[in-house]
ZAVEX-680636 format. One line per field, with one value per residue: residue in three letters; z, x, y of N, C-alpha, C in turn. Coordinates in nm, 3 decimals, padded with zeros to 5 digits, always signed. Each point is the difference from the previous one (the first is absolute). Layout:
rest [ALA ...]
n_pz [Z ...]
n_px [X ...]
n_py [Y ...]
ca_pz [Z ...]
ca_px [X ...]
ca_py [Y ...]
c_pz [Z ...]
c_px [X ...]
c_py [Y ...]
***
This chain:
rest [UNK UNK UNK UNK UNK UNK UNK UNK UNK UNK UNK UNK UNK UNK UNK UNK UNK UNK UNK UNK UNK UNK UNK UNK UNK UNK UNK UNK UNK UNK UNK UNK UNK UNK UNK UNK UNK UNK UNK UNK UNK UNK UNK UNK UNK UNK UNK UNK UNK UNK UNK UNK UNK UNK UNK UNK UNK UNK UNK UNK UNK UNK UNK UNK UNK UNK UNK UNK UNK UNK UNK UNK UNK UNK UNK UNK UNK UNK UNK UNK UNK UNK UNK UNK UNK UNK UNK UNK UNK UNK UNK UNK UNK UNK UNK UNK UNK UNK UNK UNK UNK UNK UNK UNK UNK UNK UNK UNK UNK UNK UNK UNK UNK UNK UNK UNK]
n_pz [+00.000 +00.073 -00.062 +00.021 +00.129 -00.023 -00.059 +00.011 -00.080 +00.121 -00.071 -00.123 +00.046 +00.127 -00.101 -00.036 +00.064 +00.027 -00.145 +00.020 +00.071 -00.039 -00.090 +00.044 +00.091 -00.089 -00.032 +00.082 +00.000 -00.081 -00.066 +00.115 -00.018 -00.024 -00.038 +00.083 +00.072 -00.060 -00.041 -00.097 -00.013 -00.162 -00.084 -00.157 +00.068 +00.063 -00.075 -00.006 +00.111 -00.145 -00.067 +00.128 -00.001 -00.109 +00.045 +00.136 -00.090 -00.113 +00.045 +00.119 -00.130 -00.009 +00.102 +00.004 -00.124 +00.070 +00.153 -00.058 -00.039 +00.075 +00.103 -00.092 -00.013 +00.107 -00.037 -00.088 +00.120 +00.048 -00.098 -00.029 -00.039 +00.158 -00.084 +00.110 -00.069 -00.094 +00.086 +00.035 -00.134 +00.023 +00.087 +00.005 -00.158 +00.065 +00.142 -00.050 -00.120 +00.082 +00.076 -00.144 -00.022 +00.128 +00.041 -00.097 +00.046 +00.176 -00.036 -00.080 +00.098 +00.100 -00.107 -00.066 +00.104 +00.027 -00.085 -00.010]
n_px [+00.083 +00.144 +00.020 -00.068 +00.025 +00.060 -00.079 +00.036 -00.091 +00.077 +00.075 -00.004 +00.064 +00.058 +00.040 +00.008 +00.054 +00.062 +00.022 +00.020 +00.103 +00.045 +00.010 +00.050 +00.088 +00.033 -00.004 +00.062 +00.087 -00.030 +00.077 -00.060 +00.063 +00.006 +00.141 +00.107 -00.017 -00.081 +00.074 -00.064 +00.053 -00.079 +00.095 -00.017 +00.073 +00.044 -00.061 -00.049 -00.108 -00.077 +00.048 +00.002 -00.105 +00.005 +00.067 -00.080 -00.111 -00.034 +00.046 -00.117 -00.118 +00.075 -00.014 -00.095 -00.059 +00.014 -00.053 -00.070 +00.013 +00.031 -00.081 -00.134 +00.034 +00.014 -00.076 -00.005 +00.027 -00.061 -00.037 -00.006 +00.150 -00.009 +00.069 +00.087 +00.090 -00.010 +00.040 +00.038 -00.008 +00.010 +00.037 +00.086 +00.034 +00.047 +00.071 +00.106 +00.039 -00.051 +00.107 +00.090 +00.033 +00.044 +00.092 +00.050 -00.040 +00.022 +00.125 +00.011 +00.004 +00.064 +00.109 +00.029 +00.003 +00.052 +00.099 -00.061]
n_py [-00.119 -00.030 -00.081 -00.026 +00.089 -00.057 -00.088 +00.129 -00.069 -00.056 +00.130 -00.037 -00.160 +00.101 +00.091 -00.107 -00.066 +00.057 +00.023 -00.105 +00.076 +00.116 -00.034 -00.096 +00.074 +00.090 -00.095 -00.072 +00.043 -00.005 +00.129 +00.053 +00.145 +00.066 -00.070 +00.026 -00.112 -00.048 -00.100 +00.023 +00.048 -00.005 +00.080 -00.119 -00.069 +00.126 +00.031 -00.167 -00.023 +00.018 +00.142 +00.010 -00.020 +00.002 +00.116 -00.052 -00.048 +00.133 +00.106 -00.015 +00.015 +00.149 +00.061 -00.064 +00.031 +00.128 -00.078 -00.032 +00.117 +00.115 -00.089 -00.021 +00.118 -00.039 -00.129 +00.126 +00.054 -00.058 -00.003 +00.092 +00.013 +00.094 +00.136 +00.005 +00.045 -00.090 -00.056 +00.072 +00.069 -00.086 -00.002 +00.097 +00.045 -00.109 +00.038 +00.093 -00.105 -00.028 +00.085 +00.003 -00.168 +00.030 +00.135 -00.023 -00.113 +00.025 +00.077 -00.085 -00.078 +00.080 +00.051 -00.095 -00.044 +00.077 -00.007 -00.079]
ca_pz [+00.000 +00.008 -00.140 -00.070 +00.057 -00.026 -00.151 -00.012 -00.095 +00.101 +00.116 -00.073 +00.052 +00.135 -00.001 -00.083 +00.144 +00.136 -00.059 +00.010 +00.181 -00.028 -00.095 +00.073 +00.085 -00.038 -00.136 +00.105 +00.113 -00.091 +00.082 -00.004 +00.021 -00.073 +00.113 -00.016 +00.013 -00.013 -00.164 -00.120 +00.011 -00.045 -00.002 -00.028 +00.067 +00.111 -00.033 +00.104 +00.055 -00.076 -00.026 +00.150 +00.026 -00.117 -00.008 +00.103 -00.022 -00.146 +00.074 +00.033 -00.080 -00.078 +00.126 -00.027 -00.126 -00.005 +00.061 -00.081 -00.110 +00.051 +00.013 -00.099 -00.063 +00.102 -00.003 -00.106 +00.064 -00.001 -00.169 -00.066 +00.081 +00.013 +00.094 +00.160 -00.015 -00.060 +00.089 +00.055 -00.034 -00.040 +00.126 -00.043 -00.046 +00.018 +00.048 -00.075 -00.117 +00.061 +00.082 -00.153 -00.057 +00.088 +00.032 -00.114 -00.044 +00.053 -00.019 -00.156 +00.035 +00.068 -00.132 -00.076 +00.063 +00.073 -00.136 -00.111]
ca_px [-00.083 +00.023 +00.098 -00.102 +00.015 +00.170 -00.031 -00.099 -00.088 -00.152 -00.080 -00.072 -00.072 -00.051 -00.095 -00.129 -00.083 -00.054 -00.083 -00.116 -00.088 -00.056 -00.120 -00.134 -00.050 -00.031 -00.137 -00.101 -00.053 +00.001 -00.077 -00.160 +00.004 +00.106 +00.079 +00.117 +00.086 -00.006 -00.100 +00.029 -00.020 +00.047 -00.106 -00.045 -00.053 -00.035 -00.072 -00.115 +00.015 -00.043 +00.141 +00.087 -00.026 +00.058 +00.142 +00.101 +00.008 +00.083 +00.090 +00.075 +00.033 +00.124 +00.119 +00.049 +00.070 +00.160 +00.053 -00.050 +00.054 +00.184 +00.047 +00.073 +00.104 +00.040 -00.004 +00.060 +00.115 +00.042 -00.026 +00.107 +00.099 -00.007 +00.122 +00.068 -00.041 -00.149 -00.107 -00.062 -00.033 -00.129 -00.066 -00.074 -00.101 -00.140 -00.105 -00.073 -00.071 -00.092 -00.122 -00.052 -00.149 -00.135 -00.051 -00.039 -00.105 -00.103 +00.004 -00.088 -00.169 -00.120 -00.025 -00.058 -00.129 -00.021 -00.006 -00.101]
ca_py [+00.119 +00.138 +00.051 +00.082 +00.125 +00.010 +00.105 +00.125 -00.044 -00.053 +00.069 +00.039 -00.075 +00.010 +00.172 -00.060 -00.084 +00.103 +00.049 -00.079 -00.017 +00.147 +00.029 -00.107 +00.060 +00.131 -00.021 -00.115 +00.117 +00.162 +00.090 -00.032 +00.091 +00.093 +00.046 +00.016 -00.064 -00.139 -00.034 +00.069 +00.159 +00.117 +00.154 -00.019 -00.090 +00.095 +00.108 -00.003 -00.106 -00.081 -00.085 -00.033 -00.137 -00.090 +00.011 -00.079 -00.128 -00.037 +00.015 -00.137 -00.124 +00.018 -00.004 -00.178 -00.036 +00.054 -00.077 -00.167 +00.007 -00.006 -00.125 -00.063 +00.055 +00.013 -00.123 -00.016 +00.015 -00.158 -00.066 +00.098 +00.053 +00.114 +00.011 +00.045 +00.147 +00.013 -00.092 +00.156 +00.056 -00.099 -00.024 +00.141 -00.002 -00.103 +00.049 +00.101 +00.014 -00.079 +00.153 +00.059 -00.054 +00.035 +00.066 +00.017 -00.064 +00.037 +00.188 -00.048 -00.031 +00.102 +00.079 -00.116 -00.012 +00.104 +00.088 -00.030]
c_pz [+00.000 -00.156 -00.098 +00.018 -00.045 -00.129 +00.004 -00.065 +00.077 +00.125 -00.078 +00.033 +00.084 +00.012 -00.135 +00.129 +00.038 -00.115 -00.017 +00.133 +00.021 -00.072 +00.074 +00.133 -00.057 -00.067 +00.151 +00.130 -00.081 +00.143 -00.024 -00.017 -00.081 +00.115 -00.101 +00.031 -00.046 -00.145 -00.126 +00.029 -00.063 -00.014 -00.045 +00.106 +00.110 -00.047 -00.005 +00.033 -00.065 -00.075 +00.073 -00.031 -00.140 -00.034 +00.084 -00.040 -00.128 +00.079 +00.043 -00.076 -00.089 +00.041 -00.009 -00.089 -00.054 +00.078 -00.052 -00.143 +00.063 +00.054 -00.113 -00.083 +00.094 -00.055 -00.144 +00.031 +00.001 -00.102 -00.056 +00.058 -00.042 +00.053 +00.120 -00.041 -00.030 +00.114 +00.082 -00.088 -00.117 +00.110 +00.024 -00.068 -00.043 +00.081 -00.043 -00.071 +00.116 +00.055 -00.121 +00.024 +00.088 -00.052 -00.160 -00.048 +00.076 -00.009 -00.179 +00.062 +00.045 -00.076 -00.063 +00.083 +00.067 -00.094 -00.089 +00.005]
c_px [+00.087 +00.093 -00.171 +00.008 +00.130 -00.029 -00.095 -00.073 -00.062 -00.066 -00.137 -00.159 -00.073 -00.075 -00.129 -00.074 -00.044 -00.138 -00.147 -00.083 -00.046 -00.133 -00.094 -00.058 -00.105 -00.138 -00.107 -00.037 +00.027 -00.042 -00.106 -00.018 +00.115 +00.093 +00.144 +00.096 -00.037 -00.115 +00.074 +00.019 +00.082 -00.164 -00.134 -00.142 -00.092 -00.105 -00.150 -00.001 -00.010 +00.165 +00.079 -00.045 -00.013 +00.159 +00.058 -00.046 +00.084 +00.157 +00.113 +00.030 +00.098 +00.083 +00.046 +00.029 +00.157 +00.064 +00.066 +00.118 +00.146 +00.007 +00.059 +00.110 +00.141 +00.111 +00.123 +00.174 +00.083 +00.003 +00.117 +00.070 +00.001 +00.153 -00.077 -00.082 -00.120 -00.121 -00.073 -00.068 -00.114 -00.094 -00.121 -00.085 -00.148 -00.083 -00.091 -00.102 -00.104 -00.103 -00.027 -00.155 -00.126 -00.055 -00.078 -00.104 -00.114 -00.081 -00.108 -00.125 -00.066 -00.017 -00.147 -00.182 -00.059 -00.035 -00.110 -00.156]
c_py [+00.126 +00.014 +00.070 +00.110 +00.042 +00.102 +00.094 -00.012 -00.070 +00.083 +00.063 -00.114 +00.002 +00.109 -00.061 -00.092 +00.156 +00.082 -00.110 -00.047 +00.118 -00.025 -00.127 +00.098 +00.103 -00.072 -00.085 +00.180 +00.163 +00.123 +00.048 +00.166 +00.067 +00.059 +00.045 -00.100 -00.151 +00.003 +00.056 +00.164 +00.087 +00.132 -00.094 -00.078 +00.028 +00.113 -00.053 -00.157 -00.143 -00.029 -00.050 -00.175 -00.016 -00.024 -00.084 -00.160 -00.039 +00.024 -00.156 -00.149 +00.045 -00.077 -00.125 -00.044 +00.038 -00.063 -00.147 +00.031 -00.014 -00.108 -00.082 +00.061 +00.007 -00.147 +00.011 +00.037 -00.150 -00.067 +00.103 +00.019 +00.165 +00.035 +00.043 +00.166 +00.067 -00.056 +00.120 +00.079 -00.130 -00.021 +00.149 -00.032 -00.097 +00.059 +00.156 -00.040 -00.098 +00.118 +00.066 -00.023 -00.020 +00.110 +00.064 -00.056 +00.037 +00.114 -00.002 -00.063 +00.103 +00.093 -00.038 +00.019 +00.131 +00.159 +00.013 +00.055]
***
């Protein structure tokens, strides 16, 4: 277990676990109120209660799919040989391009539904 960690590409593993226990918490107990500290919260999301509570369930099934994705992309560290050097700045950007695709996709639904 621990030569997985060895490779910064598995920290990309463990910030995808922690992104799929986030999003199981956030989607089984959502906030019930528009707050500042817990749930989805951008400008979009916050301006009424109806988007508050569509943003924190689409929200949390991102959350997991970006989770589910770096895991498995996580898995390609081990199949490919990654340099040493490179093992950090891959590790990065999995997880970027993972908060990319939340927040982009969630930020296109409440557009999408709310806009119209």
């Amino acid at each position: 277990m621990e030569e997985i960690f060895e490779n910064t590409i598995g920290a990309a593993l463990l910030t995808g676990a922690i992104f799929i226990i986030a999003a199981a918490v956030v989607y089984l107990f959502p906030p019930k109120k528009i707050n500042i500290f817990y749930g989805y919260r951008t400008a979009a999301s916050m301006k009424s209660q109806e988007r508050w509570d569509f943003a924190q369930k689409y929200g949390a099934r991102q959350l997991a799919i970006g989770g589910v994705l770096m895991v498995l992309v996580s898995f390609t560290g081990k199949i490919v040989a990654v340099h040493e050097a490179s093992q950090t700045v891959t590790g990065i950007l999995i997880t970027l391009a993972a908060v990319a695709y939340i927040f982009i996709t969630t930020e296109r639904a409440i557009k999408n539904r709310f806009n119209q």
